[in-house]
C-alpha positions as CSV (number, residue, x, y, z in Angstrom):
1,X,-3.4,29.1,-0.8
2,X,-0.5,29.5,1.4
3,X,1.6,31.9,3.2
4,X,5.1,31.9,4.3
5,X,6.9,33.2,7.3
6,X,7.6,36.6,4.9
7,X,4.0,37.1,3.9
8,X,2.8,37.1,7.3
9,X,0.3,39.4,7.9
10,X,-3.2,40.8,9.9
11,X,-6.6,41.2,7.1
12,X,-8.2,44.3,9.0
13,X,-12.1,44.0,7.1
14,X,-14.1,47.5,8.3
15,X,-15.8,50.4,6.1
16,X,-15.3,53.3,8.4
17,X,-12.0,55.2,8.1
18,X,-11.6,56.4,11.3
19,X,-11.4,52.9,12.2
20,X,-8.8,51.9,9.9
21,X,-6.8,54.7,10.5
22,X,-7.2,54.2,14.7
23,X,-6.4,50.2,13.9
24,X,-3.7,51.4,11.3
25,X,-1.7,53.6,13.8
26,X,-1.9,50.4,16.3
27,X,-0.7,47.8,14.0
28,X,2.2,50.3,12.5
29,X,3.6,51.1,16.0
30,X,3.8,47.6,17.0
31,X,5.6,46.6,13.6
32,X,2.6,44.3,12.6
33,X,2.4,43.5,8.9
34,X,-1.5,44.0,7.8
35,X,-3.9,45.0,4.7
36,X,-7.5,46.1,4.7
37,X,-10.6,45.3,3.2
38,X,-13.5,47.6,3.2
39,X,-16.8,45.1,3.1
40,X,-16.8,41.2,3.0
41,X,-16.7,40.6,-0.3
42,X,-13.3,41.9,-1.1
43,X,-12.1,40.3,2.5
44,X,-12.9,36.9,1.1
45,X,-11.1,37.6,-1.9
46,X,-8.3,39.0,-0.5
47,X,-8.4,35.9,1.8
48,X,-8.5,34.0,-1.6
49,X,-5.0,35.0,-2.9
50,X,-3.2,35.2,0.6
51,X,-4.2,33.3,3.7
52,X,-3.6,36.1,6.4
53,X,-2.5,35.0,10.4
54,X,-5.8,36.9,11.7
55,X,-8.7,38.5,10.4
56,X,-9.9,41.6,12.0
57,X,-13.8,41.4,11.3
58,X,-16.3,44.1,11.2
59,X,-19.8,43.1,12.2
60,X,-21.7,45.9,10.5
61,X,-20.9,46.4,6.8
62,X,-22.4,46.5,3.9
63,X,-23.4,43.9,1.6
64,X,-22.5,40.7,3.3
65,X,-22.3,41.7,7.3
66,X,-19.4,40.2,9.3
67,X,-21.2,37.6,10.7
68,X,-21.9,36.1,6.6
69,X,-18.5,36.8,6.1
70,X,-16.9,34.6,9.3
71,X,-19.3,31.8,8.4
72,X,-18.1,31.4,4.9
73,X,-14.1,31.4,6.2
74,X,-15.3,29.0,8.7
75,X,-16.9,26.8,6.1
76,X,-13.9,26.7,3.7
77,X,-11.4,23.7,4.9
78,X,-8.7,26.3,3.8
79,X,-9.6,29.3,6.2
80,X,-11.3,27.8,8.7
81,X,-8.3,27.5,10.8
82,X,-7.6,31.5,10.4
83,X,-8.1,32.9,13.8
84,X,-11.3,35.7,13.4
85,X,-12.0,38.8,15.8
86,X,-14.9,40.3,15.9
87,X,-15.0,44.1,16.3
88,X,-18.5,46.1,17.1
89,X,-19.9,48.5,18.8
90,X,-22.6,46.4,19.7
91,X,-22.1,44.7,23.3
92,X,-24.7,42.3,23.7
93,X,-24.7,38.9,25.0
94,X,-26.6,37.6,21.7
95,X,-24.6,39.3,19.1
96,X,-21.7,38.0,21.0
97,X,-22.7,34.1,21.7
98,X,-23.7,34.5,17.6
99,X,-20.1,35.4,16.7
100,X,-18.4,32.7,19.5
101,X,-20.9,30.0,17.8
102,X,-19.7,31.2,14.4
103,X,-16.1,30.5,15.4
104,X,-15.0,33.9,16.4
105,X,-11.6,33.4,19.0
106,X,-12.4,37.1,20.2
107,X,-14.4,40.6,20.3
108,X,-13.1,43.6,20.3
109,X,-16.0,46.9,21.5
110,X,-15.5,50.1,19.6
111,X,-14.5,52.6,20.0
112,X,-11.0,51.2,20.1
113,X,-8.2,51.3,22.7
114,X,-4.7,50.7,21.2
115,X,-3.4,49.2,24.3
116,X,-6.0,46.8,24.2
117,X,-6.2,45.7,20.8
118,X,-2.6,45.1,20.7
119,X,-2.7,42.9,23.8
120,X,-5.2,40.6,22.1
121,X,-3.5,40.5,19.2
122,X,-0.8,39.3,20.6
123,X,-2.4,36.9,22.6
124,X,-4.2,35.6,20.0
125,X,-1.3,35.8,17.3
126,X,0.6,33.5,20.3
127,X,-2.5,31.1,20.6
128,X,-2.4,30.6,16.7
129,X,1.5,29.9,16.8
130,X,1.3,27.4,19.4
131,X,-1.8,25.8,18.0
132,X,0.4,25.2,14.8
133,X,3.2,23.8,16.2
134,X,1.4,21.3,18.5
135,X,-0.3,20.5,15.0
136,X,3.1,19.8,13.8
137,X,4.4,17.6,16.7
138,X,1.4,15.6,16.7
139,X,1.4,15.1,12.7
140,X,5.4,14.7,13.4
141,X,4.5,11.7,16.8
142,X,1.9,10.1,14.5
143,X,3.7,9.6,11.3
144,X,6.6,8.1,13.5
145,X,3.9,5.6,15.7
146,X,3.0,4.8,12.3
147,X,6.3,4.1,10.9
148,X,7.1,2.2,13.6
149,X,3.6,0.2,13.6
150,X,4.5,-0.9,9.8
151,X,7.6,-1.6,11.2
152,X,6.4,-3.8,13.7
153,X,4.1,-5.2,11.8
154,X,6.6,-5.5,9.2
155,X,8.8,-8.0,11.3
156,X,6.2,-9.9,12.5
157,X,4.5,-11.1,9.8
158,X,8.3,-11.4,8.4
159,X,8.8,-13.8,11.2
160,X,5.8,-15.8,11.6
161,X,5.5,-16.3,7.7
162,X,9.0,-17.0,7.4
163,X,8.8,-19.7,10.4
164,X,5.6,-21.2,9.3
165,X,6.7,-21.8,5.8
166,X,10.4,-23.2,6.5
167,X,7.5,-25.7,9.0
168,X,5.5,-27.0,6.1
169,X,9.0,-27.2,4.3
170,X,10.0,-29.3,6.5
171,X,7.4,-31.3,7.0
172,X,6.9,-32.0,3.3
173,X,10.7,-32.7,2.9
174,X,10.5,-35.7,5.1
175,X,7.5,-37.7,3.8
176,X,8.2,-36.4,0.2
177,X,12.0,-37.9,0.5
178,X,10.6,-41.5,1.4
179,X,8.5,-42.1,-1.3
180,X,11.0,-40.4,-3.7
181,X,13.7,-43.1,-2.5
182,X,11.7,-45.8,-2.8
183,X,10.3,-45.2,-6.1
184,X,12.9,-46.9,-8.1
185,X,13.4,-50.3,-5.4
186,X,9.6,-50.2,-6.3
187,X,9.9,-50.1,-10.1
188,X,12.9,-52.7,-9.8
189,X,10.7,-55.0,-8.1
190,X,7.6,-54.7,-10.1
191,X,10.2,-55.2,-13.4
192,X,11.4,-58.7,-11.3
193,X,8.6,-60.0,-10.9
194,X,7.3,-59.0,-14.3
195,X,10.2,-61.4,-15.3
196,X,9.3,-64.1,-13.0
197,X,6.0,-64.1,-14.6
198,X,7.2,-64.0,-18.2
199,X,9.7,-67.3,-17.0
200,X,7.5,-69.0,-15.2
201,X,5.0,-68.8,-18.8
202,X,7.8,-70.1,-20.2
203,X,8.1,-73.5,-18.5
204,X,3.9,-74.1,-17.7
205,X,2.8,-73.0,-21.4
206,X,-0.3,-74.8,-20.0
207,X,-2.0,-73.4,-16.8
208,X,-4.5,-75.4,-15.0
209,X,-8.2,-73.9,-15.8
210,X,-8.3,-72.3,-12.7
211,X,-5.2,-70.3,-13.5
212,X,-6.1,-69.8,-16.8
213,X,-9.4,-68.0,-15.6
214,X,-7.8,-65.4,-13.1
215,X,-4.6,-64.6,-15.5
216,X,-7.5,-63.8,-18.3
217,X,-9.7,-62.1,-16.0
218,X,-6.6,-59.9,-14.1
219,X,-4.8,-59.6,-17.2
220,X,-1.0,-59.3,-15.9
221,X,0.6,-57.7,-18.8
222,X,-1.8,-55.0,-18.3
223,X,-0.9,-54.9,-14.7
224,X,2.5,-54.5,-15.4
225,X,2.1,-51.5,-17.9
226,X,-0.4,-49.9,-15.9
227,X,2.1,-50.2,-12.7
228,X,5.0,-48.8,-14.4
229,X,2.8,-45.6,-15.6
230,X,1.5,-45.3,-12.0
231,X,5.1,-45.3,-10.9
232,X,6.1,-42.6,-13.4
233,X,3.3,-40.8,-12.2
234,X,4.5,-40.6,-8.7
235,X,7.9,-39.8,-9.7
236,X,6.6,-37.0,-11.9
237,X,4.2,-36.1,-8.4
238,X,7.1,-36.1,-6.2
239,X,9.4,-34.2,-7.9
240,X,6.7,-31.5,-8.0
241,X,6.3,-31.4,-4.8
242,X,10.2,-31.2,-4.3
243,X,10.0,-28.1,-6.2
244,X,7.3,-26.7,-4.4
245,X,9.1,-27.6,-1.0
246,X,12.1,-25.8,-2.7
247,X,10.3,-22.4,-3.2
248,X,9.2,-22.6,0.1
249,X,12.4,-22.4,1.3
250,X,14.0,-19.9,-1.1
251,X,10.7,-18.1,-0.2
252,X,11.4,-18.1,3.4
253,X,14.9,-18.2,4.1
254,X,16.0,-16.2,7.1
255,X,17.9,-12.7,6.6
256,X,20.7,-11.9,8.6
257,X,22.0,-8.9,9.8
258,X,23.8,-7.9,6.7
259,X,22.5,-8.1,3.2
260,X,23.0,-11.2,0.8
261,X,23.6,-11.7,-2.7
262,X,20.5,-12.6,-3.9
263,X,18.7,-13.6,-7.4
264,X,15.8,-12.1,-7.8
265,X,14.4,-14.4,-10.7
266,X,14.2,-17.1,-7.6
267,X,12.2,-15.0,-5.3
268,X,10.0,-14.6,-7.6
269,X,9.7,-18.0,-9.3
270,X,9.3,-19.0,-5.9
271,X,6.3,-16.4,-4.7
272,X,4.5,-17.7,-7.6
273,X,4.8,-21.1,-6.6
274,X,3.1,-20.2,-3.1
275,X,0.4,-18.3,-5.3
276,X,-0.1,-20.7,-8.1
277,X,-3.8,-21.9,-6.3
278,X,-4.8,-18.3,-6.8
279,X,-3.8,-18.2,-10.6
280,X,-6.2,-21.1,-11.3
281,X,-9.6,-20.6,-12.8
282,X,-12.7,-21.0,-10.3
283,X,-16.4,-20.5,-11.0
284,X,-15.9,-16.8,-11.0
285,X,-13.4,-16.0,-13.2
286,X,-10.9,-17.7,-16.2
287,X,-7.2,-18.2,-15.5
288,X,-4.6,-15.9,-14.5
289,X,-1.7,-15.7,-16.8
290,X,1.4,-14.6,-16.3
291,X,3.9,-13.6,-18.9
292,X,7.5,-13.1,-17.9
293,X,10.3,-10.9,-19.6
294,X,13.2,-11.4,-17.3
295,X,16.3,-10.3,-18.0
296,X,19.6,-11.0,-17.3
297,X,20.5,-9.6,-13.5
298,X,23.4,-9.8,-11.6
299,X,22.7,-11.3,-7.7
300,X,21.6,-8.4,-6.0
301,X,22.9,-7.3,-2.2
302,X,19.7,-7.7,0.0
303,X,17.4,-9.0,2.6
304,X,16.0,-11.9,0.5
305,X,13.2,-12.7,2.7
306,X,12.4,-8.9,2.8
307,X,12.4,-8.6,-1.0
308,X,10.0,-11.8,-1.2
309,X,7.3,-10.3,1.1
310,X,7.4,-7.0,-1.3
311,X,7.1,-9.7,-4.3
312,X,4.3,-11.2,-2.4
313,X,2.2,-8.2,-1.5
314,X,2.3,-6.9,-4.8
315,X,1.5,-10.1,-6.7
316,X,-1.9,-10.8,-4.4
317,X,-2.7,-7.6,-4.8
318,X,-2.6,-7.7,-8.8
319,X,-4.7,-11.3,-8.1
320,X,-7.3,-9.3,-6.0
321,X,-7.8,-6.4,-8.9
322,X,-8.1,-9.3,-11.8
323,X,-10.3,-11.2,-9.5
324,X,-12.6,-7.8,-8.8
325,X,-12.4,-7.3,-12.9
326,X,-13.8,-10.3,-13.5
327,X,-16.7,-10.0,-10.7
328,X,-17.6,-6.4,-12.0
329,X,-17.6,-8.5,-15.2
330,X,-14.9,-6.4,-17.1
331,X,-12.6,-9.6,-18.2
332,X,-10.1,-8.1,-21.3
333,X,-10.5,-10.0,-24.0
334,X,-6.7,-10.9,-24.1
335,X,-7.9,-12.7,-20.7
336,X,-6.4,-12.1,-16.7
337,X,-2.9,-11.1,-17.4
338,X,0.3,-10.3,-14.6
339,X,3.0,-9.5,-16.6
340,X,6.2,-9.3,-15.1
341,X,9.2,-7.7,-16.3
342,X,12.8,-7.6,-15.0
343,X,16.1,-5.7,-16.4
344,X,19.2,-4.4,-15.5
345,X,19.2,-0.4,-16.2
346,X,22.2,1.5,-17.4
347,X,22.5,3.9,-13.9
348,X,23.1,0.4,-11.9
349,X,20.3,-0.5,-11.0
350,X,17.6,-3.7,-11.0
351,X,14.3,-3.0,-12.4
352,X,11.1,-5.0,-11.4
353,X,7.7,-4.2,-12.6
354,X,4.8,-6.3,-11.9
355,X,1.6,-4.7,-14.4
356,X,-1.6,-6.0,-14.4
357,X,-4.9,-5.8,-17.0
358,X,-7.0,-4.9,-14.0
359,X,-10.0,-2.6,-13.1
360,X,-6.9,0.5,-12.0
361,X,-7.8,2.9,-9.8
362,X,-8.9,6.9,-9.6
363,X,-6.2,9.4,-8.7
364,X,-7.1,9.6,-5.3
365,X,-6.6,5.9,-4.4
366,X,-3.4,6.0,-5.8
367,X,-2.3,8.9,-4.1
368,X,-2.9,7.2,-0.6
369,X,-1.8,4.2,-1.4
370,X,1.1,3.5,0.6
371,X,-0.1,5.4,3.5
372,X,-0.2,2.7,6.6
373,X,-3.9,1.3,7.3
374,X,-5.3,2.7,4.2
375,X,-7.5,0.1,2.2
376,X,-10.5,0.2,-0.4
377,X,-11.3,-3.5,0.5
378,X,-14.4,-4.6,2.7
379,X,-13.5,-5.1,6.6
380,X,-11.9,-8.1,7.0
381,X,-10.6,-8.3,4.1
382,X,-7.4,-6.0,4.2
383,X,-5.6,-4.5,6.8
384,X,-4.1,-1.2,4.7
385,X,-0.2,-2.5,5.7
386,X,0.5,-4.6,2.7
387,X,1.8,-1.8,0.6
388,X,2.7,0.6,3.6
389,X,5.5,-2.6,4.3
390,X,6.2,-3.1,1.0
391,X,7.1,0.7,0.3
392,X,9.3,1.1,3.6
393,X,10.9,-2.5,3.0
394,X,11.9,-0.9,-0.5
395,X,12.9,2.4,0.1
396,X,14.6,2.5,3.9
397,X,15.9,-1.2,3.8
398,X,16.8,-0.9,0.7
399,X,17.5,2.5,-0.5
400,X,15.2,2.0,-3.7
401,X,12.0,3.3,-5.4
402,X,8.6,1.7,-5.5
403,X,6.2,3.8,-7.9
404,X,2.9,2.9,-9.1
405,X,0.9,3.9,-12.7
406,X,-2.8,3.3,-13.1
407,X,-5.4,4.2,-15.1
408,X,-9.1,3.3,-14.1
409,X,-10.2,0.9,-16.5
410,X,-6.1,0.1,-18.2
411,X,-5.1,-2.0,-15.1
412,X,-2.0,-0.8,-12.6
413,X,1.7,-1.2,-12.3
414,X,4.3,-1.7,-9.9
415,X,7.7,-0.7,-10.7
416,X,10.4,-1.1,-8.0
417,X,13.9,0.3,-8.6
418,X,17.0,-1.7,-6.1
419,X,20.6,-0.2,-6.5
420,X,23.0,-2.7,-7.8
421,X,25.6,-1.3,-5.5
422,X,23.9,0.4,-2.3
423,X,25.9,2.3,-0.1
């Protein structure tokens, strides 16, 4: 139920004709639009079709009075904001203070003077026109404090992530680097004196007992093996961590002012890395899997560091439905999935989606769901900005698309859309 500027218009509600046609003549001479309604019923249907500016009430009519009539507008979310004026003959205090606590802007006593009625119609038609465009600049001022709140919010969390992680990189890199150069002069020596050993058995085929005891009870050739597979072991251990202490800083690498080629597959590779504690099973709940389908994509112009916070927000928050799943104990039988899927569509552009076998989520939920401070997680455990900075890193910095599909019960997916070429 809306009207436009055209449709504008004044409900006169009364069941005498001489009133109508005194209110009629008024409203005609001053060039105000109106229709009329004879008894409440048909006012609140009329209302029903077409929201009118003002309603011109009757108190005494038949069937529902005017005071049943106002409190049902009042009550709908939808009219309640539709200025009412009482008219009656009746000049009471009470039957006034009832029609004020109803929501009535305004009486009007009968009989009617034109003059009058005009001037608060006007006064009132004013009122309503101001009201809705201080409505407007403070919807307007709020969306922008909120814009710039993500925004803020945005570059902080940008910034102190970014700075924290390139730290721990850096910390690991140092500590990581000496025991990965001295892994081999280790294995070298262990293999010399593995040698000297073997020589030295050589020449003294004949140990003295004492000897003979510890070398049996020690057991040097299984020292040896067992040595070489510990070194192996850090090898394999160190070169993890290498590759964790790379992601880290593919994860984090500062943006600068202008956008960067950039491969996706990395940023990605590399948010999972971070995440991989969160994929493991715990008391609670199985494994999280995830299956890839990447495609081939060109390096795509961006903010890197940007792109891997979007990544992030929507991969812990596909972890926090499959984790809820499983608590609600509605694990699929095909097990905790993230599925993500990349591609290279035909009108230049990069496609990402990111689809988990989750709980979902109702229509209503999904329709807020990029709206800044909105959450359906307990206090303290979300602060509603996740997907409000994901959305505005995708679509302003970006000039791309994030959309989201979910079906309570078939799990939820993220599909992001980045031009190959912006402008």
């Amino acid at each position: 139920m809306s009207a436009s500027a055209s449709n504008e218009f004044i409900l006169v509600v009364d069941d005498n004709p001489t009133n109508l046609a005194v209110l009629s003549e008024a409203l005609n001479s001053a060039g105000l639009r109106f229709r009329v309604a004879i008894d409440g019923e048909s006012a609140l249907a009329q209302v029903d079709r077409n929201l009118p500016d003002l309603i011109l009430l009757d108190v005494q009519m038949p069937g529902i009075d005017g005071f049943e009539t106002c409190r049902r507008l009042k009550a709908n979310p939808l009219t309640r904001s539709i200025p009412v004026i009482f008219t009656t003959a009746f000049s009471d205090t009470e039957n006034k203070a009832k029609g004020f606590a109803l929501g009535a802007v305004d009486y009007i006593p009968k009989p009617f003077d034109q003059t009058e009625v005009l001037a608060r119609l006007q006064v009132h038609l004013k009122l309503k026109k101001l009201t809705e465009s201080l409505e407007h600049q403070v919807h307007d001022r709020t969306a922008a404090l909120q814009k710039m709140q993500v925004q803020l919010v945005q570059q902080e969390k940008l910034s102190s992530l970014g700075e924290m992680i390139a730290g721990i990189a850096h910390e690991i890199n140092n500590p990581i680097n000496f025991i990965a150069s001295n892994v081999d002069p280790l294995r070298e020596h262990i293999n010399n004196m593995a040698e000297i050993l073997r020589l030295y058995q050589q020449e003294h085929p004949q140990p003295s007992p004492e000897l003979a005891a510890v070398l049996e009870d020690l057991e040097p050739d299984f020292i040896f093996e067992d040595s070489l597979k510990i070194i192996n072991s850090l090898t394999l251990g160190a070169d993890r961590i290498r590759g964790i202490s790379t992601s880290l800083r593919t994860f984090s690498r500062a943006d600068t002012e202008t956008k960067i080629p950039a491969n996706l597959h990395e940023g990605l590779d590399s948010t999972l890395m971070i995440l991989q504690h969160r994929l493991k099973s715990s008391d609670h709940r199985p494994e999280i899997s995830i299956l890839k389908s990447y495609g081939e994509l060109p390096l795509l112009p961006c903010y890197p560091g940007q792109i891997n916070q979007v990544f992030m927000n929507l991969l812990a928050n596909a972890i926090d439905a499959l984790e809820e799943s499983a608590l609600k104990g509605k694990t699929p039988d095909s097990g905790l999935q993230i599925q993500i899927t990349t591609q290279a569509t035909n009108d230049q552009q990069i496609a990402v989606c990111i689809a988990d076998n989750g709980i979902g989520m109702n229509e209503l939920v999904k329709q807020r769901l990029f709206e800044p401070l909105f959450t359906t997680k307990p206090v303290g455990k979300g602060t509603g900005l996740g997907l409000a900075i994901a959305h505005q890193i995708v679509s302003e910095k970006h000039s791309g698309t994030l959309e989201v599909q979910s079906e309570l019960g078939r799990g939820t997916q993220f599909l992001i859309r980045l031009p190959i070429n912006p402008k």
